[in-house]
C-alpha positions as CSV (number, residue, x, y, z in Angstrom):
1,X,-9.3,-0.7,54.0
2,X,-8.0,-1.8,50.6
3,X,-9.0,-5.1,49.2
4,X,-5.0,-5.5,47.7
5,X,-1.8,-3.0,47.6
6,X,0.8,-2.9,45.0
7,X,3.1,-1.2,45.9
8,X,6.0,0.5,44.0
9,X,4.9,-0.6,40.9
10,X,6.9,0.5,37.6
11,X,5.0,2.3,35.2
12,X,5.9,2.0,31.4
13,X,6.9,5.6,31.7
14,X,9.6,4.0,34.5
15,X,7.8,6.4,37.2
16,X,6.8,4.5,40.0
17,X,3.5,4.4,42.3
18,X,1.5,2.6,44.4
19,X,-1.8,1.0,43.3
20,X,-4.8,0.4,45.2
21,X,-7.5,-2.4,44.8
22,X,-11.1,-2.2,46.2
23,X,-14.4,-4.0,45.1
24,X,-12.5,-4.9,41.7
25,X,-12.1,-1.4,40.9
26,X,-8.9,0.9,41.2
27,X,-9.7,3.0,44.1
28,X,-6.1,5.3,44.4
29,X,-2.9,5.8,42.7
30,X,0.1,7.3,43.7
31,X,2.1,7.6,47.7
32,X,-0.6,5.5,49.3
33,X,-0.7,4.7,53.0
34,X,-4.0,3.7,53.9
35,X,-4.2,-0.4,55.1
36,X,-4.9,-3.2,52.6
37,X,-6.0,-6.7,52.9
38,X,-2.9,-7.7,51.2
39,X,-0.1,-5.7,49.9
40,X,2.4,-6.6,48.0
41,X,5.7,-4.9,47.4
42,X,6.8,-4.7,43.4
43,X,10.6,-2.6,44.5
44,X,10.0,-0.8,41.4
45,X,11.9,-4.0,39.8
46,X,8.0,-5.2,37.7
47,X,6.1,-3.7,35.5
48,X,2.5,-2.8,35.9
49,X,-0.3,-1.4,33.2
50,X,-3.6,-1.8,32.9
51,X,-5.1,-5.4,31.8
52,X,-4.0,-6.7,28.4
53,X,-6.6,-6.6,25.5
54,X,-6.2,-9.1,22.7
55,X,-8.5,-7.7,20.0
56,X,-8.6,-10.6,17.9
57,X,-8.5,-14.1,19.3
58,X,-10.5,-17.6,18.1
59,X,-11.6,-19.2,21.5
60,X,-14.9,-20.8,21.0
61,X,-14.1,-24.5,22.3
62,X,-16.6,-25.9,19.9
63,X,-15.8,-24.4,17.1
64,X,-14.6,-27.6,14.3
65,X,-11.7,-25.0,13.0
66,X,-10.2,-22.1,15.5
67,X,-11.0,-23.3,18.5
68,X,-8.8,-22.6,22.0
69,X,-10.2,-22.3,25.8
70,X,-10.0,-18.5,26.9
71,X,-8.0,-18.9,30.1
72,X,-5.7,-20.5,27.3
73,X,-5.1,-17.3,25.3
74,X,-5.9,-15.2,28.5
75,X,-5.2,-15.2,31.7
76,X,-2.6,-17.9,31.8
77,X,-0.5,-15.5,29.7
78,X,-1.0,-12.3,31.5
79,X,-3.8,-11.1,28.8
80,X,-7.2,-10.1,30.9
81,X,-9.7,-9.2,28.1
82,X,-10.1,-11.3,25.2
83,X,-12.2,-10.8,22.0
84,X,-13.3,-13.4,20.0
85,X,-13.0,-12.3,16.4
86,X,-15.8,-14.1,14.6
87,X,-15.4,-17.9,15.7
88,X,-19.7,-17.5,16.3
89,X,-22.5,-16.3,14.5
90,X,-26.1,-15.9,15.4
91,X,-26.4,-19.4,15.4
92,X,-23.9,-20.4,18.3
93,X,-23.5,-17.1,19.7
94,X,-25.7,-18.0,22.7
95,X,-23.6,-21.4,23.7
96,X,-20.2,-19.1,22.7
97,X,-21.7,-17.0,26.2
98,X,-22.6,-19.6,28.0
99,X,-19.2,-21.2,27.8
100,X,-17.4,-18.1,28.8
101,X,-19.5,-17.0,31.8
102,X,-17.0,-20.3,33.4
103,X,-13.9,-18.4,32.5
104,X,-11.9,-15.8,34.7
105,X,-10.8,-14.0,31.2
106,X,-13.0,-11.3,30.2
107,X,-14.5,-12.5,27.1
108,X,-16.4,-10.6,24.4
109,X,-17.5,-11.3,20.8
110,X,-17.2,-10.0,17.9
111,X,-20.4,-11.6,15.6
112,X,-19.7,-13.4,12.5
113,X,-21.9,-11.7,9.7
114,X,-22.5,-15.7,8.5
115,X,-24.9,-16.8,10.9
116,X,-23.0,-20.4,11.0
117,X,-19.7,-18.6,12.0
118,X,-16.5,-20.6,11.3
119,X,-18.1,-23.8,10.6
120,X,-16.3,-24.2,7.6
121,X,-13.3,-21.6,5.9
122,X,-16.0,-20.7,3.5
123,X,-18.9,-19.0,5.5
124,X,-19.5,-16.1,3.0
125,X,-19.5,-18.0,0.2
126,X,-23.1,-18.4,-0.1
127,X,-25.1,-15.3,0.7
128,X,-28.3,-16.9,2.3
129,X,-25.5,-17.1,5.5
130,X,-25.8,-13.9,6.1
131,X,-28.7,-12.9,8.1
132,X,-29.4,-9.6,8.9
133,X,-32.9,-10.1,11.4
134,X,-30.7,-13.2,13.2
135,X,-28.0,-10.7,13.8
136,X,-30.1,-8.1,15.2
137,X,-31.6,-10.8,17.4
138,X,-28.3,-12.2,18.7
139,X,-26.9,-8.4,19.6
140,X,-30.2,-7.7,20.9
141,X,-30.3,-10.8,23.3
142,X,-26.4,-9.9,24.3
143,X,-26.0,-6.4,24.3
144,X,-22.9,-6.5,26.5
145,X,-21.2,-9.3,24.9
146,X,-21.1,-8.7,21.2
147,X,-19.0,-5.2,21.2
148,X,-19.0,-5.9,17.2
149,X,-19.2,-7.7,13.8
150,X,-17.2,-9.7,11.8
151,X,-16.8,-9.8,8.0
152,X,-13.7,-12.1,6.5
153,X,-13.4,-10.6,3.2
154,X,-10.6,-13.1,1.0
155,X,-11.7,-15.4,-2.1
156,X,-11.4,-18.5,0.1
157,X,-14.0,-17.2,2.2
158,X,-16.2,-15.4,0.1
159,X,-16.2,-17.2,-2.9
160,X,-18.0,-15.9,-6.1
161,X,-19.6,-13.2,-4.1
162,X,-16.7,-10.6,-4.2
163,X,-17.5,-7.4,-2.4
164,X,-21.1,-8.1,-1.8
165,X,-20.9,-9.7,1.8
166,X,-19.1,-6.5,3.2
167,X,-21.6,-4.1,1.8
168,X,-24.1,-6.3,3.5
169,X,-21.7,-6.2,6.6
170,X,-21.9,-2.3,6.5
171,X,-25.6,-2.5,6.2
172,X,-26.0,-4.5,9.2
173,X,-23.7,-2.1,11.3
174,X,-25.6,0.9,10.4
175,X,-29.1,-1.4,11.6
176,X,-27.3,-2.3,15.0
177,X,-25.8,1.0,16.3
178,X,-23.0,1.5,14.1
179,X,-21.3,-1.1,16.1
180,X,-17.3,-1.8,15.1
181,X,-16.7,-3.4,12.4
182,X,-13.7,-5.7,11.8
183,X,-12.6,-6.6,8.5
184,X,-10.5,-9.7,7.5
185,X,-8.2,-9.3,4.5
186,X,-6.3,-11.7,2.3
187,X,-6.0,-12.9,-0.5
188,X,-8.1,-11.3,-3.1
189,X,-10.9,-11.1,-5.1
190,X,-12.2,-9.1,-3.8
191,X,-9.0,-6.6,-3.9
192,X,-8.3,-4.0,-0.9
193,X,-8.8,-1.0,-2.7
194,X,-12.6,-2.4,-2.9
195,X,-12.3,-3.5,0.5
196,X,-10.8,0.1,1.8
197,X,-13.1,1.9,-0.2
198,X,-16.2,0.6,1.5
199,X,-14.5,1.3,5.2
200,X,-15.7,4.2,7.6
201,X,-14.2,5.8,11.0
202,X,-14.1,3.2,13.7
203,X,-13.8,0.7,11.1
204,X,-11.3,-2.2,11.8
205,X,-8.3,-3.7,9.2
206,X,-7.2,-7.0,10.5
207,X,-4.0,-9.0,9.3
208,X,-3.0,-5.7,8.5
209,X,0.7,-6.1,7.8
210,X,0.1,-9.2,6.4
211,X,2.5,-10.5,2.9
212,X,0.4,-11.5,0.6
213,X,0.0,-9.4,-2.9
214,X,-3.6,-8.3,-1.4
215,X,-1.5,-6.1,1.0
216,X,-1.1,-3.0,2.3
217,X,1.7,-1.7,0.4
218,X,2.3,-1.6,-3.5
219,X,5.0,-3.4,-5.2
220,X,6.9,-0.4,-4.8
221,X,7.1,-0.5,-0.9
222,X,4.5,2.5,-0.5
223,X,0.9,2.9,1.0
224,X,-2.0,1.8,-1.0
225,X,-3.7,5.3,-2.3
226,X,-6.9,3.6,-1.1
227,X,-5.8,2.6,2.8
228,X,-4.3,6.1,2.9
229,X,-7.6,7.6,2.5
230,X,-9.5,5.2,4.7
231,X,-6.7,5.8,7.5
232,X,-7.9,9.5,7.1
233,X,-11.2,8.7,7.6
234,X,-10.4,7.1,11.0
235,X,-10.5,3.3,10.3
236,X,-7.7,1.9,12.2
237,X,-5.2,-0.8,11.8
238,X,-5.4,-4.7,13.8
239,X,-1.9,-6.6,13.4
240,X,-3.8,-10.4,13.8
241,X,-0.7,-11.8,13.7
242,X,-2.6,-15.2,13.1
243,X,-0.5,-18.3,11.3
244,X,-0.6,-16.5,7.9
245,X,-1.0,-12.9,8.2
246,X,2.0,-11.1,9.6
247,X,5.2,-10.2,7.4
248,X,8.1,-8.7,9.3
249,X,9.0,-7.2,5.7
250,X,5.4,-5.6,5.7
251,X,5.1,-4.1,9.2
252,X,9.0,-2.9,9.4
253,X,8.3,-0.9,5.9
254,X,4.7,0.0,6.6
255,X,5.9,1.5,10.3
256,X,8.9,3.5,8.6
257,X,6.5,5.1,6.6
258,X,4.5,5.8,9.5
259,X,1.8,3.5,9.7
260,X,1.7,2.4,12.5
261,X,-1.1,0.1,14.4
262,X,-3.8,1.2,16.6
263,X,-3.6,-2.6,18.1
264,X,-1.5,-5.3,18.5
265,X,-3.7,-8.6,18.8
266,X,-2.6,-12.3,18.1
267,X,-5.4,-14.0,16.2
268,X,-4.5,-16.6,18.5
269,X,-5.9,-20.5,18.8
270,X,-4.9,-23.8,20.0
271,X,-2.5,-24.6,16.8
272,X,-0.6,-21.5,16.7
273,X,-0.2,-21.2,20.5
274,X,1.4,-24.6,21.2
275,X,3.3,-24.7,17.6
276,X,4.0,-20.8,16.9
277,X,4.4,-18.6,15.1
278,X,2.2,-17.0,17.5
279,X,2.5,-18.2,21.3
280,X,1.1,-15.9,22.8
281,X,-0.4,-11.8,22.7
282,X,3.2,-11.1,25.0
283,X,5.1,-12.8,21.8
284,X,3.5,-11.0,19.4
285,X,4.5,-7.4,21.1
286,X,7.8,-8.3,21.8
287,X,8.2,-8.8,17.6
288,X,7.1,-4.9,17.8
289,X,9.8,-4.1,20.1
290,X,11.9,-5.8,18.0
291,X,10.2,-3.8,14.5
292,X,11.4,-0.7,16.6
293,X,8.4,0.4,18.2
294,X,8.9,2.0,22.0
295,X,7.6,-0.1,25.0
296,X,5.0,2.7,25.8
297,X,4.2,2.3,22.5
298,X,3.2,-1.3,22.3
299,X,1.4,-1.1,25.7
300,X,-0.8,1.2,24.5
301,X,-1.6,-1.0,21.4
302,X,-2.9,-3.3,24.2
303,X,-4.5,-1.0,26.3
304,X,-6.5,2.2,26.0
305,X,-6.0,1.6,22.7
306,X,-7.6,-1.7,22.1
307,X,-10.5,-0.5,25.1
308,X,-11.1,3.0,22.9
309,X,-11.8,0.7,19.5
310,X,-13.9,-1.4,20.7
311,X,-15.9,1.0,23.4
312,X,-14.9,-0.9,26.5
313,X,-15.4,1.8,28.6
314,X,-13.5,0.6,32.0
315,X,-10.9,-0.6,30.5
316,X,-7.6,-0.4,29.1
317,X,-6.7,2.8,32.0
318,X,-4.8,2.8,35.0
319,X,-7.0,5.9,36.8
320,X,-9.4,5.5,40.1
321,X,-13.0,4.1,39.0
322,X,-11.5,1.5,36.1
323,X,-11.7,-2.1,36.0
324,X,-8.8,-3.8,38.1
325,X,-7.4,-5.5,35.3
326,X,-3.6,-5.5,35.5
327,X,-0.9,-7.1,33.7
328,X,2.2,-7.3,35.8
329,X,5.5,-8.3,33.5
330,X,8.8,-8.1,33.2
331,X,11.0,-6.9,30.2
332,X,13.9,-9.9,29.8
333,X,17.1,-8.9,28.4
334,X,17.7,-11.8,26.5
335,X,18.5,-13.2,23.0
336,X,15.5,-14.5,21.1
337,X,14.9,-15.5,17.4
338,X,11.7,-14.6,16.2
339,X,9.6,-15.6,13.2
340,X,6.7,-14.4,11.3
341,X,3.9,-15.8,9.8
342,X,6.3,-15.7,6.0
343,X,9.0,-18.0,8.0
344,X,11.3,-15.3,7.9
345,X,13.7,-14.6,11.4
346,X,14.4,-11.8,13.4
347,X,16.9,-12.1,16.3
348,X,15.7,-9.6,19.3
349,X,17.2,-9.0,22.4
350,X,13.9,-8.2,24.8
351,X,11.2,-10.2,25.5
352,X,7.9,-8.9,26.8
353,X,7.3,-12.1,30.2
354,X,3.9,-11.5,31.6
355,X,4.2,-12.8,35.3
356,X,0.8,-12.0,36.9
357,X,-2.8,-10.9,35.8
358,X,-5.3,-8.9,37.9
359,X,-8.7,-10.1,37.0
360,X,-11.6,-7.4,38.5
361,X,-9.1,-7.3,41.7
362,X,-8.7,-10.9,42.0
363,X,-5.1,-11.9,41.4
364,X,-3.7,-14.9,39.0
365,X,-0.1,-15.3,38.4
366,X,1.3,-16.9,35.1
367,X,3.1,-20.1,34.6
368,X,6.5,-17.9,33.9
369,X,5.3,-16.0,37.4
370,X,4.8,-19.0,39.6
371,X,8.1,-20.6,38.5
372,X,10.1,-17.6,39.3
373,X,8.5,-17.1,42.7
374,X,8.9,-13.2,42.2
375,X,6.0,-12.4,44.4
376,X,3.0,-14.2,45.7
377,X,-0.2,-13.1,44.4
């Protein structure tokens, strides 16, 4: 007996299966006839993939800057496993997981280097902040929570102390299991090709496509010699679409060459949710189908993806033993202007709708979901 049953389910490869539920895990795939607790019939007319990752999100409630609630940015938008991209240091960490053992999101941290987090937009600026024996401590007392470190490497944040704080950074990742490592970049000092230089494989590049002159690209519209050979050494690409950091110009250039993201995330809180440019992670990857990328594509950028580059190991995977974290969504034929974090448009004709989430087997349907009364969860 099956705990739920989707059935006929569309795939983003448009097959179609049926899913099975038990103990919050995925038990079967495929033809399946065995009896459920509830089963609901999908006609093949919704998608389903595995639970959507948002590898960079700001949802500490406290925080005085980027602060959101993580059923906010989560599961009220179809998005089951949120990561909190530096919002809390050693300092706060432990109230960040006490707060989010009340949510139904997943929730998981990535530590601030600056032991104060984002108190202030300045947290690197003075060196004393970052801590290496208070970080050990906090990853040691939360082992499962913090999947990685933070390191926000633009002048406003760092200050006078150019490069130094990310060769700290790297220091402290080598100390702490060679956890991931996600890099912030902006405006500069210190400049990329500093930044880039400093990166190793499983290394992360947030704000990635952003437009500022710190970017990825040279004035001539090419790839930066230096992110070319850090892409070979296996760092990978974040989009953090964020208020500030994402150029349609950037990423439609940077993807016709090629370079293409290993994630899609948001960098998502309160502001840029209710008053855009962001909305929401299913905004954000319906810009990529816009940009030209596939629909299997941007799943995946969400998915096993997001799960592989940040070592969530049940996650991100439709297959028998994995979490039973589902998005279930439509794709809208309709016309919608978009706009990036430069101000500049882009009319689209899809848009990504998450309707439902499947939390660990228990269902949740979205605010889009409930008013269309597709299915009842």
């Amino acid at each position: 007996m099956f705990d739920l049953l989707l059935r006929r389910a569309r795939l983003v490869d448009d097959t179609v299966t049926d899913i099975a539920i038990s103990a919050g895990k995925i038990a079967a795939l495929g033809d399946i006839s065995g009896p459920a607790v509830k089963s609901i019939d999908l006609h093949g007319e919704h998608y389903v993939s595995a639970g959507w990752i948002d590898s960079h999100v700001h949802c500490y409630p406290n925080s005085p800057i980027y602060h959101d609630q993580p059923d906010s940015v989560g599961i009220a938008t179809g998005v089951t496993t949120v990561i909190d991209a530096g919002s809390t240091g050693a300092d706060d960490i432990d109230d960040f997981y006490t707060l989010t053992r009340q949510a139904t999101t997943e929730v998981y941290a990535l530590l601030n280097i600056s032991r104060v987090g984002l108190i202030a937009q300045n947290e690197l600026a003075n060196l004393n902040n970052i801590d290496a024996s208070a970080v050990r401590d906090a990853v040691q007392r939360h082992p499962d929570f913090i999947v990685g470190l933070k390191a926000r490497m633009s002048s406003s944040v760092v200050g006078d102390n150019g490069i130094t704080p990310l060769e700290r950074a790297k220091a402290i990742q080598k100390e702490n299991g060679d956890l991931p490592l996600m890099v912030h970049i902006g405006n500069n000092p210190p400049n990329l090709d500093e930044i880039a230089d400093l990166l190793t494989s499983g290394d992360i590049i947030t704000h990635c496509y952003n437009g500022k002159p710190n970017r990825i690209l040279t004035p001539g519209g090419e790839l930066r010699a230096s992110v070319a050979r850090a892409l070979r050494r296996g760092v990978r690409l974040d989009v953090g679409h964020g208020s500030a950091s994402f150029s349609f110009t950037v990423a439609k250039r940077a993807i016709a060459l090629g370079i293409l993201p290993q994630t899609i995330s948001s960098d998502i809180y309160c502001r840029n949710r209710i008053d855009g440019p962001v909305r929401s992670l299913a905004n954000v990857m319906s810009k990529f189908l816009a940009i030209g990328l596939s629909l299997p594509q941007v799943i995946a950028c969400v998915t096993d993806h997001a799960a592989e580059g940040l070592r969530l190991k049940q996650k991100g995977r439709l297959a028998v033993g994995y979490d039973a974290d589902l998005t279930i969504f439509d794709l809208k034929r309709q016309p919608v202007l978009f706009t990036d974090a430069e101000h500049e448009s882009l009319q689209a004709e899809q848009l990504i709708t998450p309707l439902a989430a499947i939390r660990a087997g228990h269902g949740y349907m979205t605010e889009q979901g409930s008013a269309e009364h597709a299915f009842d969860l």
